[in-house]
Legacy VTK file of the C-alpha trace (Angstrom):
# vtk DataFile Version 3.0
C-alpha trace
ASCII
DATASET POLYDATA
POINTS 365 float
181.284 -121.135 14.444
182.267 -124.746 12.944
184.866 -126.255 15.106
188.603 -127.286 13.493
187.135 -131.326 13.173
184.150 -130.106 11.200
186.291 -127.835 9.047
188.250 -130.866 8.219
185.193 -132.912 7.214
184.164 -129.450 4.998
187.665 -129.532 2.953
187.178 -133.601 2.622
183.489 -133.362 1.050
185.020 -130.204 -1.258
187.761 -132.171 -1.963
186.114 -135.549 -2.619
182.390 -135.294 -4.151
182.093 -138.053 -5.919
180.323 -141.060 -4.223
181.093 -144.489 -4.403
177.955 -145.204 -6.788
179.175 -142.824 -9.055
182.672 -144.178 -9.736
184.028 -146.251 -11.668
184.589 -150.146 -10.787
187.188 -151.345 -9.667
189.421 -153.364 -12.441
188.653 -157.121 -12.924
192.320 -157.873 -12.486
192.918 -156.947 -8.881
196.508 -157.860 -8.353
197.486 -154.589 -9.275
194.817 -153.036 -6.935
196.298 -155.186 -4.134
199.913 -154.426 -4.491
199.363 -151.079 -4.529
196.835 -151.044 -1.437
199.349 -153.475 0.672
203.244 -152.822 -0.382
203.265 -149.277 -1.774
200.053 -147.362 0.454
200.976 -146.538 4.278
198.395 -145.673 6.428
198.708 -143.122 8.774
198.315 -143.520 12.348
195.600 -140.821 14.218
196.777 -137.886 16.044
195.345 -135.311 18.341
196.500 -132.922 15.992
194.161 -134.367 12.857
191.366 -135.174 15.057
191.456 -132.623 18.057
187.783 -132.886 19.334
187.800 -136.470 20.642
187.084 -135.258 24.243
184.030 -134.953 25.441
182.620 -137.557 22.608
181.320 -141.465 23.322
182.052 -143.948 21.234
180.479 -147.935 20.732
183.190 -150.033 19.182
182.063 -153.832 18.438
184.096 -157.015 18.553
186.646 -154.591 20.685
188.108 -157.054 23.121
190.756 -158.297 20.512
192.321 -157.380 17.025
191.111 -154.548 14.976
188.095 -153.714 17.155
190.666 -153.575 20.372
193.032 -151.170 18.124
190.910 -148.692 17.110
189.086 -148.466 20.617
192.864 -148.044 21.893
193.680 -144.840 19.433
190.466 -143.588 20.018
190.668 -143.102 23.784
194.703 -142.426 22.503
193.006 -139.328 21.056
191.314 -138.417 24.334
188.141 -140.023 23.989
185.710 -139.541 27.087
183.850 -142.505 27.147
183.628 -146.117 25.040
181.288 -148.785 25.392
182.368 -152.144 24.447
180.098 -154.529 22.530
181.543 -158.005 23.692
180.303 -161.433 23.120
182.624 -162.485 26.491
182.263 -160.664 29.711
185.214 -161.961 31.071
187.449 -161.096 27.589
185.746 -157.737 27.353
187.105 -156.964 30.776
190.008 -158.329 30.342
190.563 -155.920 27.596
189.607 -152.956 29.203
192.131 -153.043 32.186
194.450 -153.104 28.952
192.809 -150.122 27.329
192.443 -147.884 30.447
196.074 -147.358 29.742
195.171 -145.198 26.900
193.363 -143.217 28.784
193.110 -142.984 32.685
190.369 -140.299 32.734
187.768 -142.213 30.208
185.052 -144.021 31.490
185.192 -147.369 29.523
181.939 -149.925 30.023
181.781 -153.631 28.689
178.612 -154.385 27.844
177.390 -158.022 25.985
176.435 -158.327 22.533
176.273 -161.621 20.965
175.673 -161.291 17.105
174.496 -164.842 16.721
171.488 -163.842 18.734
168.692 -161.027 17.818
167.655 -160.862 21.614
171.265 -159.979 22.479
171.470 -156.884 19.734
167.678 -155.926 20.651
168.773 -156.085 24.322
172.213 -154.068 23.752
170.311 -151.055 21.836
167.813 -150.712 24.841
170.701 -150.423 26.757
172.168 -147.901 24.480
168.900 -146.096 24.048
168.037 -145.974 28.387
172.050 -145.279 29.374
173.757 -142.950 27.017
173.064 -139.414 27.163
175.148 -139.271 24.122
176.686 -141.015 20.891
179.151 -139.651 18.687
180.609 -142.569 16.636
179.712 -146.532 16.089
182.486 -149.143 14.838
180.437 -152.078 13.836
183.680 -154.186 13.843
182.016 -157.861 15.308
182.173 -160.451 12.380
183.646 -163.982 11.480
185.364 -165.939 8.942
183.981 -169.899 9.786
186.238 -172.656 8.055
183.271 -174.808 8.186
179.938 -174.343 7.453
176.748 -174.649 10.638
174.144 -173.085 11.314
172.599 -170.812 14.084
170.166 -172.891 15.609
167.636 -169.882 16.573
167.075 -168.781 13.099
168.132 -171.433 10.574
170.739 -169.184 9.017
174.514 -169.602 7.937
176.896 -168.469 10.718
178.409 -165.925 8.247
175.707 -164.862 6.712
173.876 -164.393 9.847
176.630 -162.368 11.732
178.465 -160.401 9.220
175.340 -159.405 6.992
171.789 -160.162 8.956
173.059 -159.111 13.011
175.076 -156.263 11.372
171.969 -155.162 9.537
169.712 -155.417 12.390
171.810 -153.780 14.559
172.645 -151.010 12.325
168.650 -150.173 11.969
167.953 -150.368 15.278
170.316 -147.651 16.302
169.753 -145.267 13.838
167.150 -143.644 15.735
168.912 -143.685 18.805
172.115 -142.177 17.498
169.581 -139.386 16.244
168.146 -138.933 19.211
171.465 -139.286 21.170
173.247 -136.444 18.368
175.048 -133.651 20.137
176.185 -129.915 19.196
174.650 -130.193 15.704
177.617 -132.340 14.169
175.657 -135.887 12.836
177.127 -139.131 14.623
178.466 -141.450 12.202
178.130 -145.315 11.917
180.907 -146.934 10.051
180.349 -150.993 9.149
183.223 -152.532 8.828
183.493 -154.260 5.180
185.893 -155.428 2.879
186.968 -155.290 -0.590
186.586 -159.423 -0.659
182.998 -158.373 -1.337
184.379 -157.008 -4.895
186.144 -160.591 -5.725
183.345 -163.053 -4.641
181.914 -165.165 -7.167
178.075 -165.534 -6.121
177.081 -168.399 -7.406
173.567 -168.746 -6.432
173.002 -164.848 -7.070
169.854 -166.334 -9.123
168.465 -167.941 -6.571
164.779 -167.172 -5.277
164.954 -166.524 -2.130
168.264 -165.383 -2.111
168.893 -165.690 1.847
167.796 -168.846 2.468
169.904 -170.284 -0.387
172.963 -169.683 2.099
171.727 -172.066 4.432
171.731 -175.418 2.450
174.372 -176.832 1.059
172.839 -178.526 -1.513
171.718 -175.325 -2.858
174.791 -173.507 -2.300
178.214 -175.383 -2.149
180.421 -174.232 0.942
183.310 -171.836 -0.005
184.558 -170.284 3.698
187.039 -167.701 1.590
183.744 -166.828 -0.683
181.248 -167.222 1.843
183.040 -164.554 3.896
183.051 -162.144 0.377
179.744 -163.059 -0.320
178.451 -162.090 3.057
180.236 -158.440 3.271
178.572 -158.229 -0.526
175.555 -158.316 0.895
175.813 -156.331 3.529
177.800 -153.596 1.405
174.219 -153.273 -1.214
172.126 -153.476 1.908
173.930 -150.156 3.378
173.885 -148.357 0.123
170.451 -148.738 0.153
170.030 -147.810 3.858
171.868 -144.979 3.415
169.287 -143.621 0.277
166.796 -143.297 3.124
168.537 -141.605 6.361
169.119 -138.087 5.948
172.727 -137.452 6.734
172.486 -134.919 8.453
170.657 -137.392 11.271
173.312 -140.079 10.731
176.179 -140.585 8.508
176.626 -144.181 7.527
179.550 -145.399 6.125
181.831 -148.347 5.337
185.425 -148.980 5.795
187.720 -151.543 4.525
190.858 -152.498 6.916
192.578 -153.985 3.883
194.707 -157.236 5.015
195.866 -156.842 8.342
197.845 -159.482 10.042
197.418 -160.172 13.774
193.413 -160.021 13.533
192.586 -163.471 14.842
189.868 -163.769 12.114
191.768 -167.148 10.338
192.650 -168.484 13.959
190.158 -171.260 12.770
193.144 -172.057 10.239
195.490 -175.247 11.055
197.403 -177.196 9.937
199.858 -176.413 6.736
197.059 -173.968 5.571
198.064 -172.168 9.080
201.396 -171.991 8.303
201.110 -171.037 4.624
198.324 -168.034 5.909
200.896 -166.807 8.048
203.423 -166.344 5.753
200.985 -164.350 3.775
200.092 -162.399 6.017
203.233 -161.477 7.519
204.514 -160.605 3.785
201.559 -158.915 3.057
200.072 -158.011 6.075
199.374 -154.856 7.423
200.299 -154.126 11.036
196.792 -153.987 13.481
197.945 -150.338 14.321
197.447 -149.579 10.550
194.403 -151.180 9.930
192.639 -150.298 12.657
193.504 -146.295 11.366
190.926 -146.899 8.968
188.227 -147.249 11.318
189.270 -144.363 12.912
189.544 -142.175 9.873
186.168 -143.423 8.673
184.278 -142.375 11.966
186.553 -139.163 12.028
187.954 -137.998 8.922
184.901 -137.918 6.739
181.852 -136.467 7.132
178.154 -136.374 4.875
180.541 -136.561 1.585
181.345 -140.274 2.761
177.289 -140.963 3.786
176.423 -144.433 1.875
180.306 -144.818 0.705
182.807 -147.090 0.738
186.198 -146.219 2.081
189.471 -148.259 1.034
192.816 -146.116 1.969
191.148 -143.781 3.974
189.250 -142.480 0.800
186.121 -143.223 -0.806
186.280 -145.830 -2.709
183.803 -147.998 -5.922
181.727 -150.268 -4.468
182.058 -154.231 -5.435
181.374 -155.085 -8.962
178.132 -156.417 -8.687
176.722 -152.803 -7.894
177.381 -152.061 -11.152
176.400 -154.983 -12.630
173.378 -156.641 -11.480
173.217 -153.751 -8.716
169.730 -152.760 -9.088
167.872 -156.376 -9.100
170.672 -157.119 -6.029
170.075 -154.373 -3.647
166.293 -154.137 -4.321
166.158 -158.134 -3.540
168.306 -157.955 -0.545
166.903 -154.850 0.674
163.036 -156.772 0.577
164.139 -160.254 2.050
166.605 -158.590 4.916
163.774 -156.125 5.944
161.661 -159.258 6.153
163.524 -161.214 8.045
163.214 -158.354 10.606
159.677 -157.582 10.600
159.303 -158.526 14.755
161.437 -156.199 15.304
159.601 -152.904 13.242
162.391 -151.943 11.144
160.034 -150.394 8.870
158.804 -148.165 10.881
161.981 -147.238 12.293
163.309 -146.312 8.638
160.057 -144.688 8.041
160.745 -142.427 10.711
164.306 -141.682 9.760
162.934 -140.508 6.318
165.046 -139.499 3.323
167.197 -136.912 2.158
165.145 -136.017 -0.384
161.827 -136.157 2.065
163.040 -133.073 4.025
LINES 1 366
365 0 1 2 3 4 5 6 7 8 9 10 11 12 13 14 15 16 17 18 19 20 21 22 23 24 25 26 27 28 29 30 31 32 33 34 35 36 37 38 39 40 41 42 43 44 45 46 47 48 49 50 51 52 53 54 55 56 57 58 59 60 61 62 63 64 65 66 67 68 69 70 71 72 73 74 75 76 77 78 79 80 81 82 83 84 85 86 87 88 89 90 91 92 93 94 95 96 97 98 99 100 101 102 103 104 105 106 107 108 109 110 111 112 113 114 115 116 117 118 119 120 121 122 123 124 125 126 127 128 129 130 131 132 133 134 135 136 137 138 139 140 141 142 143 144 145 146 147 148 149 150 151 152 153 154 155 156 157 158 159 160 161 162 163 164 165 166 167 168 169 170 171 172 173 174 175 176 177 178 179 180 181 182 183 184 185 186 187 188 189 190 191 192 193 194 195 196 197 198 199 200 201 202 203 204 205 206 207 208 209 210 211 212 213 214 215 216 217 218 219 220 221 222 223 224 225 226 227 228 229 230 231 232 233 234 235 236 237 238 239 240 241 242 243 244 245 246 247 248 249 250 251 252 253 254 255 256 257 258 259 260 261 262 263 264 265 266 267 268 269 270 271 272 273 274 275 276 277 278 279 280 281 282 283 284 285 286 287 288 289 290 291 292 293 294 295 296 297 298 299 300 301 302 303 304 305 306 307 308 309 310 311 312 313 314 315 316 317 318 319 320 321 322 323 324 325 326 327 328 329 330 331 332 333 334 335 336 337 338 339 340 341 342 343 344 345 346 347 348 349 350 351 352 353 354 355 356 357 358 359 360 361 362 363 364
């Protein structure tokens, strides 16, 4: 007998069958799209009464010591989640946070664990660790990412800071654990993995979208002019065709994958770069048009909750599916396929093709 939480997800996927593929784009004049989403849509916060099986489940939550990633770990153990394992770049912040978050919930068993996404041997390390010391994994919040004001690059692999955390260690790390979330899958009901995105992926202007090689035309700046408020859009862009892709060849009912977009939260800490009178003009902004953490960090929990295979390879602004960026339906095809081959390259020590050979396809089963 389906349980309440999975009769939920039933009435959202006969509800809401329509992917994100298969909508229509999103307008080329966004202000309207943006008032609406930030003045006149209210999220609503989780409750034990929407999402009553919580208990019991273990959750990963990235980037949770602070801001959004710290929020939704909060409601989730709120909820009466059993166990969540932190993904922390900082020890000593990651703990720091979790004497904070036990306060949610005195009975969960909460573990910090490292995971720097500016190093592969970090995220290789952390899924090992997943894979030899969970028994089980219900949900993954890929929240970890950056906004740089000024350009560097990682000195292990040559890439772009942004580029290299918020689109290549979020890729790699998403692969990697697919197989161990289906191995790790409990009482028939698919984990999901929700990637945190953003609708700045829609408004980015891609300038060097023609270059060939695309990826390494990130990483000089004689190729590609720095832009930190495009390079940022630009980087959840790629991602965002990456995961639709990804998501054509994992069988949902292994994994669900899906993407969520906070929408502009204030309090996040991702600007905390900004000074100056470009601080003080940001924070205006964002305390105008802002949402509070509480509300943004909802969506992550609605994504990993509230949806289930109808959401599979989606975006989700709102808490509903959503189009993807414009580019998928413009140069979409000759995008993804290019991304898809140079990303999967860039990973080939680490047998990611084998690992999504093994997760096969929807329509391979």
């Amino acid at each position: 007998m389906p349980s309440r939480q999975e009769s939920v997800n039933d009435q959202a996927a006969d509800a809401q069958l329509v992917s994100s593929k298969d909508m229509a784009p999103l307008p080329e004049n966004f202000g309207p799209v943006f008032f609406q989403n930030q003045f006149r849509t209210k999220i609503e916060l989780p409750t034990k009464e929407k999402y009553p099986d919580v208990n019991g489940k273990c959750a990963i939550v990235t980037g949770s010591n602070t801001g959004l990633g710290f929020e939704s770990a909060r409601q989730l153990l709120s909820l009466g989640l059993s166990h969540l394992v932190m993904g922390v770049r900082s020890l000593e912040r990651g703990n720091a946070a979790a004497t904070e978050l036990r306060a949610a919930n005195f009975s969960a068993k909460i573990e910090v664990w490292q995971l720097d996404m500016e190093t592969y041997e970090s995220i290789q390390a952390f899924v090992r660790k997943c894979q030899d010391n969970l028994s089980r994994i219900d949900m993954v919040i890929l929240n970890a990412g950056l906004s740089p004001l000024k350009f560097a690059t990682i000195p292990a692999t040559g890439h772009e800071r942004t580029i290299q955390v918020n689109h290549l260690s979020t890729v790699l790390l998403t692969i990697l654990l697919l197989p161990v979330l289906k191995s790790k899958s409990k009482g028939g009901n698919p984990p999901r993995l929700t990637l945190v995105n953003s609708v700045m992926s829609h408004l980015c202007k891609f300038p060097n979208k023609s270059e060939r090689p695309i990826l390494p035309s990130f990483d000089d700046t004689a190729v590609t002019p720095w832009n930190a408020q495009e390079r940022y859009g630009v980087s959840k862009l790629l991602c965002q065709l990456f995961v639709v892709k990804l998501a054509e060849n994992v069988d949902p009912e292994d994994v669900i994958v899906n993407m969520v977009d906070p929408g502009l939260t204030k309090g996040t800490g991702l600007s905390r770069d900004v000074t100056g009178a470009t601080a003080v003009a940001a924070k205006i902004f964002f305390s105008v048009a802002g949402r509070p953490v509480n509300r943004g960090a909802a969506t992550y929990v609605d994504a990993a909750l509230g949806h289930g295979k109808e959401s599979h390879g989606c975006f989700l602004m709102n808490c509903k599916i959503a189009p993807l960026a414009c580019w998928f339906y413009t140069d979409g095809k000759v995008l993804t396929d290019l991304i898809w081959t140079e990303t999967l390259q860039e990973f080939n020590f680490a047998g990611v093709e084998q690992i999504m050979a093994s997760m096969g396809s929807p329509e391979g089963k």
